[in-house]
GUPA-209755 format. One line per field, with one value per atom (N, C-alpha, C, CB): atom name; y, x, z; residue number from 1. Coordinates in steps of 0.05 Angstrom, whole numbers. Last residue first. Glycine has a CB too. Example, Ala and Ser with C-alpha at 12.3 -4.5 7.8 and 13.67 -1.06 7.14 Angstrom:
BEGIN
a: [N_CA_C_CB_N_CA_C_CB] $
v: [-45_-21_1_-12_-114_-90_-66_-89] $
u: [257_273_258_282_264_246_264_226] $
w: [142_143_157_114_156_156_156_181] $
k: [2_2_2_2_1_1_1_1] $
//
This chain:
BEGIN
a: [N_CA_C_CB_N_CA_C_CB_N_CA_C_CB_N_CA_C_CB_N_CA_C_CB_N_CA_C_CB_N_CA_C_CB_N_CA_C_CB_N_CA_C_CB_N_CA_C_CB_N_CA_C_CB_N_CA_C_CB_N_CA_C_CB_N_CA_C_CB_N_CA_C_CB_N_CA_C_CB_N_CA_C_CB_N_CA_C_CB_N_CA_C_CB_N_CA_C_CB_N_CA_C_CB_N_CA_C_CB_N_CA_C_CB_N_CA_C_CB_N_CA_C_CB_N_CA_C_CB_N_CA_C_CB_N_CA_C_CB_N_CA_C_CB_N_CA_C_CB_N_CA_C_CB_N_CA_C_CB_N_CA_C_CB_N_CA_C_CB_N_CA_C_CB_N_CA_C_CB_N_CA_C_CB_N_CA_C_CB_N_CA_C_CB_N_CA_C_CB_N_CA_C_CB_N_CA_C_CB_N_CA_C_CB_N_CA_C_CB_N_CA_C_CB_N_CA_C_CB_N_CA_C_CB_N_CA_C_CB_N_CA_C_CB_N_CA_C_CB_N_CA_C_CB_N_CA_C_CB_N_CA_C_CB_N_CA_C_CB_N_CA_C_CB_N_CA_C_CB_N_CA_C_CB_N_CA_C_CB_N_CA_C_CB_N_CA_C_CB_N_CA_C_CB_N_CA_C_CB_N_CA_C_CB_N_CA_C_CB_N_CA_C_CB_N_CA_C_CB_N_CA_C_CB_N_CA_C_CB_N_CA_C_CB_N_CA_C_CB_N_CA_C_CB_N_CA_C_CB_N_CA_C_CB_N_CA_C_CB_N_CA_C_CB_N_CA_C_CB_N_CA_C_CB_N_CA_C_CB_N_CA_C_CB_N_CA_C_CB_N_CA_C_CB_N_CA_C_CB_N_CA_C_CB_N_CA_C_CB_N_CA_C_CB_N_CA_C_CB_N_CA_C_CB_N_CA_C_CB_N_CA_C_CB_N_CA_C_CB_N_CA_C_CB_N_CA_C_CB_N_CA_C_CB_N_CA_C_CB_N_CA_C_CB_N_CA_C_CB_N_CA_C_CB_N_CA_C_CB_N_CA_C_CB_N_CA_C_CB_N_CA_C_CB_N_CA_C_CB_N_CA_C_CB_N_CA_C_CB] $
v: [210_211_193_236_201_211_211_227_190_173_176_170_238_220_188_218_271_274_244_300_240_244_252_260_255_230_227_214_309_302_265_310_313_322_307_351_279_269_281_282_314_283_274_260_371_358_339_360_345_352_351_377_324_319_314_350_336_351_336_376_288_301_317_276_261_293_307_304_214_217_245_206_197_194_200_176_226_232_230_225_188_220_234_244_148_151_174_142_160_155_146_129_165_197_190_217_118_146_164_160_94_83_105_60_130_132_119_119_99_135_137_154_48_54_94_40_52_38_44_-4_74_83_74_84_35_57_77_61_-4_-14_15_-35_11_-1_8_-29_19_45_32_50_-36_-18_10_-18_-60_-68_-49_-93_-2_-20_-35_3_37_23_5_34_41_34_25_31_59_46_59_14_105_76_57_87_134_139_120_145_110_130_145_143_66_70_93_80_99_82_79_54_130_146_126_159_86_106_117_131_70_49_75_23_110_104_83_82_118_142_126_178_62_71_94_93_59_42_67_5_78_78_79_55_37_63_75_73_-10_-10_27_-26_0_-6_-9_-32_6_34_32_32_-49_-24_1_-15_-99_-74_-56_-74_-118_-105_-94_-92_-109_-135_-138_-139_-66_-73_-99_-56_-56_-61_-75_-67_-40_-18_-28_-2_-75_-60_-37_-51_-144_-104_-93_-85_-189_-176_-152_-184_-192_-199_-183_-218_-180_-161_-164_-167_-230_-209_-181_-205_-278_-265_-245_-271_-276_-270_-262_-282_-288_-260_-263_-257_-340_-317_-295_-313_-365_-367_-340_-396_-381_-353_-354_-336_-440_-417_-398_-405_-442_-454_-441_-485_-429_-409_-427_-402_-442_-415_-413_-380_-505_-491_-465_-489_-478_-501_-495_-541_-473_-456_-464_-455_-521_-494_-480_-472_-551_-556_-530_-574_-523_-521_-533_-533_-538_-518_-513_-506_-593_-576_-542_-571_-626_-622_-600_-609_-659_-643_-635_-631_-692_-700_-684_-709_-677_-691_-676_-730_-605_-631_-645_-619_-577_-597_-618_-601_-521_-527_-558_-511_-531_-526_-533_-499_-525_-545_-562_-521_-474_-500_-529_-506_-444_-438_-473_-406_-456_-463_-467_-439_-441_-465_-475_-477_-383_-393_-418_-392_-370_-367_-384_-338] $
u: [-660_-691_-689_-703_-629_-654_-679_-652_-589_-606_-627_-600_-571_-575_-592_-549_-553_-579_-592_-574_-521_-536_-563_-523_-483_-490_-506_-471_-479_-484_-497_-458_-451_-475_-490_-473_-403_-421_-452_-406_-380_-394_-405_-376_-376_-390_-401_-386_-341_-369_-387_-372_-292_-300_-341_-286_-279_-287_-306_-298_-246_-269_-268_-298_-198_-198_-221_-194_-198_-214_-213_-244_-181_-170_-177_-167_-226_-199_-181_-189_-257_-262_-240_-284_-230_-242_-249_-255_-228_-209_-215_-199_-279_-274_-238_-280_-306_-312_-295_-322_-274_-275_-287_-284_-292_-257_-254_-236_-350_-337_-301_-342_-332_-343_-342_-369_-313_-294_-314_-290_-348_-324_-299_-315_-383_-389_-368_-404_-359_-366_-370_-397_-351_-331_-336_-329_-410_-391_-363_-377_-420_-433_-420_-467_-391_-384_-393_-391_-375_-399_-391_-430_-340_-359_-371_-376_-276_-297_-313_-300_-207_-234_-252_-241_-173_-190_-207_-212_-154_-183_-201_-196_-106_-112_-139_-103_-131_-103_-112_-68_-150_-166_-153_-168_-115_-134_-151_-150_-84_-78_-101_-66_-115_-105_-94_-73_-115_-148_-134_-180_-71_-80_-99_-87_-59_-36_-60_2_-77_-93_-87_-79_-41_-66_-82_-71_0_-6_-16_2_-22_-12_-10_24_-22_-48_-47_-58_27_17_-10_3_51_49_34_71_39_15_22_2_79_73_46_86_84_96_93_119_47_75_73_80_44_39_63_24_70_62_50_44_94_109_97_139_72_68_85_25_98_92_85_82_98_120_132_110_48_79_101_91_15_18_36_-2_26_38_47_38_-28_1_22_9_-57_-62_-32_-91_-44_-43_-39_-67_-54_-33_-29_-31_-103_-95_-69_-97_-116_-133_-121_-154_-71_-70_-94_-71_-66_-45_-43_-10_-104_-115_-90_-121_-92_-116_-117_-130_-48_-43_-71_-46_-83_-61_-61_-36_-108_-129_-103_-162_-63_-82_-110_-94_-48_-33_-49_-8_-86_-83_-68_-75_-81_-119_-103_-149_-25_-51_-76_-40_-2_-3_-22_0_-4_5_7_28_29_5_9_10_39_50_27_71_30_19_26_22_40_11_7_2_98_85_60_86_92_110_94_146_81_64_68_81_120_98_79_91_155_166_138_185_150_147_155_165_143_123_118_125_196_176_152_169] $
w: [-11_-23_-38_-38_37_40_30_39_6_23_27_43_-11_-26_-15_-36_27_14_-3_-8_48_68_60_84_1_5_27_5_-1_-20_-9_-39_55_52_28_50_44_71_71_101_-2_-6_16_-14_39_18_1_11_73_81_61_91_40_65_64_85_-20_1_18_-8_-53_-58_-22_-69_-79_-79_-71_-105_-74_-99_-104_-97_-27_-49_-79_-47_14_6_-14_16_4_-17_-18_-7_24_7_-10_13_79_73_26_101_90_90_77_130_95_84_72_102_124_109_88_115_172_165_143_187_177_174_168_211_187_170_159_180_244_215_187_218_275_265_242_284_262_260_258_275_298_271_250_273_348_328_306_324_357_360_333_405_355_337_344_341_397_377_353_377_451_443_409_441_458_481_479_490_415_429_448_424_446_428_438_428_470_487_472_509_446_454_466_433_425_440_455_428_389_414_432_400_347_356_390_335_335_342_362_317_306_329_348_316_267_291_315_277_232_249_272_224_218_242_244_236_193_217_233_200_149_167_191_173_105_106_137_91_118_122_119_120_101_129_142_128_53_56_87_38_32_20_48_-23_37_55_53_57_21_34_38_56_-27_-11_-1_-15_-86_-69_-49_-67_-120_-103_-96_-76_-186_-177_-149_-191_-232_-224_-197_-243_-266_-239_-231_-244_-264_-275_-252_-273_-259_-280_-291_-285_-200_-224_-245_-238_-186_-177_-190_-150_-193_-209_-211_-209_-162_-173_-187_-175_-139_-129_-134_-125_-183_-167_-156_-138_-194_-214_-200_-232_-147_-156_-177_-166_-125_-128_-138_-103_-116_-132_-139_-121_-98_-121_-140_-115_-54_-73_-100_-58_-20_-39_-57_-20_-27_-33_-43_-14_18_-5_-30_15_56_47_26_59_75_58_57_79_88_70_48_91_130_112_88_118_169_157_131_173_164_160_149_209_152_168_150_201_94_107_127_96_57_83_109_79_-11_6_39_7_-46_-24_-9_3_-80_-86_-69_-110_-57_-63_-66_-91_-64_-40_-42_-32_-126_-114_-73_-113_-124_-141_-121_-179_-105_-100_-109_-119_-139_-109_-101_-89_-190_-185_-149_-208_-173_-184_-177_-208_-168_-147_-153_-143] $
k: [104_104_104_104_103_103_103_103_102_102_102_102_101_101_101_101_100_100_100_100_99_99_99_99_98_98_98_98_97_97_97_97_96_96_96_96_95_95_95_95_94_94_94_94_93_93_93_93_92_92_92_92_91_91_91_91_90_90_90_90_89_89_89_89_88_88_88_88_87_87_87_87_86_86_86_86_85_85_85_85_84_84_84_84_83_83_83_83_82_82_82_82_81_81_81_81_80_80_80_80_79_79_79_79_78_78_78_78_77_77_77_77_76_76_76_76_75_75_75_75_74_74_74_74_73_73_73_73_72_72_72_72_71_71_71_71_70_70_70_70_69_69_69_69_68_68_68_68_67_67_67_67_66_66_66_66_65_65_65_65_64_64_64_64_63_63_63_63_62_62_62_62_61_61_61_61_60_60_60_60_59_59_59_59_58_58_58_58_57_57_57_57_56_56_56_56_55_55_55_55_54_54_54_54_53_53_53_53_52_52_52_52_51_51_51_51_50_50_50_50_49_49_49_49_48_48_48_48_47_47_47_47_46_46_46_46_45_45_45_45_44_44_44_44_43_43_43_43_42_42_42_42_41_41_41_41_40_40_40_40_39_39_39_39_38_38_38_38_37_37_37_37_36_36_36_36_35_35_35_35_34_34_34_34_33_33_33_33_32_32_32_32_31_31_31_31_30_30_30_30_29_29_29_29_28_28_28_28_27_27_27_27_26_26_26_26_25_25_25_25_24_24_24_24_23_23_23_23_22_22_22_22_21_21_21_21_20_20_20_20_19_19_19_19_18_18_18_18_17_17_17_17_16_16_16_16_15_15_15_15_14_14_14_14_13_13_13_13_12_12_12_12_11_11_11_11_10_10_10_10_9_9_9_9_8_8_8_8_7_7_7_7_6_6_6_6_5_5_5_5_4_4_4_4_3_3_3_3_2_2_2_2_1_1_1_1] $
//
């Protein structure tokens, strides 16, 4: 994979895009690969697709937003709360704790 990868990266002649393609998987070549090498790591978003899935729903179903700052404001609260989630922390409690924390 590696050398397919390289290989690709180093072809002339190519237009604009394929050009900044070419570009990141030469910067990023390491990162890419790194699924290789640890297996703890996936090959995959999916974990990071499903994740997403209820705020895309919710989003679907509620028509979106009215305004780009409603958007924005809802991606930022689900970014919240998808967060303390993973950390085990109680909802209200880190929303309070951190509502104080602004405050002062």
């Amino acid at each position: 994979m590696r050398t397919k990868l390289e290989t690709f990266a180093q072809q002339p002649g190519c237009d604009a895009d394929c050009q900044r393609l070419a570009k990141r998987i030469r910067t990023y070549l390491e990162d890419l690969l790194v699924w290789l090498r640890d297996p703890a790591v996936s090959p995959d978003n999916n974990a990071a697709e499903r994740a997403l899935r209820p705020a895309v729903i919710t989003r679907k179903t509620s028509f979106g937003s009215r305004s780009p700052a409603g958007a924005q404001a809802f991606a930022r609260l689900l970014s919240l709360i998808e967060t303390w989630e993973r950390q085990d922390q109680d909802f209200f409690a880190a929303a309070q704790a951190a509502v104080a924390a602004a405050r002062s």
